[in-house]
N, C-alpha and C positions, 0 to 999 in steps of 0.2 A: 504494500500500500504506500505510495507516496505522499510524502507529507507537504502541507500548503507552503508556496512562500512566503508569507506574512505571518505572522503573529494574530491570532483570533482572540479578540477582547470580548470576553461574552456579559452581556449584559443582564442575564440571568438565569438561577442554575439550571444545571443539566442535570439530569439523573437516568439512571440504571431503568429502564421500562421497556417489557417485553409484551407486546398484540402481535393480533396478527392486523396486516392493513393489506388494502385493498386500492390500488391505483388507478384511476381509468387510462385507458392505453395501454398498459403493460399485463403481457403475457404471463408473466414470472411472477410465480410469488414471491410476496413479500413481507416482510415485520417490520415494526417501530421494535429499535432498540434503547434508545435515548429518547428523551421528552423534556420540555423546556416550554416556559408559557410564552414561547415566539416559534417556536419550531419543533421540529423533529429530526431523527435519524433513521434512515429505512434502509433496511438490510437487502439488498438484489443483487444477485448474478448481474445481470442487465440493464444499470441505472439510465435514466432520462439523461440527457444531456443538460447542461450550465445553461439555466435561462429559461428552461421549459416553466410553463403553467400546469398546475396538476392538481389535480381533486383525489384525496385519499381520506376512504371511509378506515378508521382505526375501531377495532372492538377488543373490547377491554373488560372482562368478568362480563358483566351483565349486560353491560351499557354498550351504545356506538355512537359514536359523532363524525358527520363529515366537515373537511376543512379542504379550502381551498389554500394554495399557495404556490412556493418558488423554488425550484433546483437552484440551491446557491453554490451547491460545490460535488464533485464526485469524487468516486473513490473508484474504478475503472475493477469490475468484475467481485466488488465488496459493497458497494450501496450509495446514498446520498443522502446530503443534509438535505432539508425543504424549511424554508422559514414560512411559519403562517399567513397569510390576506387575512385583512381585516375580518376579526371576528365576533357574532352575534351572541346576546345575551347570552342563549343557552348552549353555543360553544362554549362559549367565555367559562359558565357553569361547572360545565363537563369537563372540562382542563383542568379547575381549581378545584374538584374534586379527586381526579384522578392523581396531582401534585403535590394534593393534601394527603394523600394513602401511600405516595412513594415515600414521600419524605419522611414520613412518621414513621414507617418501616427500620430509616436509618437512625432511631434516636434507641 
């Protein structure tokens, strides 16, 4: 896996989160590894290209919410970051519940 040329300043945490997610366009399955209340990490053989727009339905124990967003970086044959678009109430919701159960896990 090749690592970026920059320095990635994250503006808020990341954590450990394992679904399964669902891409439109993409053949391959795929998971959210990481979760962050801007983004995600998706695990694919086959990632989207830098730049793509993507709709990825995540489900998660009970619940599922879809999000739209951005390929902001790949990892060529291991997956991609995707930073969220703008998200509605009950995204918004769903992410702070789900960020609230990872994170209490690590205390």
């Amino acid at each position: 896996m090749s690592e970026t040329p920059y320095a990635v300043a994250r503006t808020t945490p990341r954590f450990a989160f394992i679904a399964e997610a669902e891409v439109k366009g993409m053949k391959d399955r795929a998971r959210v590894s990481e979760l962050s209340a801007r983004g995600c990490y998706i695990d694919s053989i086959s990632p989207l290209p830098k730049g793509s727009r993507v709709s990825v339905r995540i489900r998660y124990g009970c619940s599922t919410c879809e999000f739209s967003g951005t390929v902001i970086y790949t990892h060529a044959g291991f997956g991609m970051g995707v930073a969220f678009g703008e998200l509605t109430g009950e995204q918004r919701s769903t992410l702070d519940v789900w960020l609230d159960e990872v994170s209490r896990k690590l205390d």
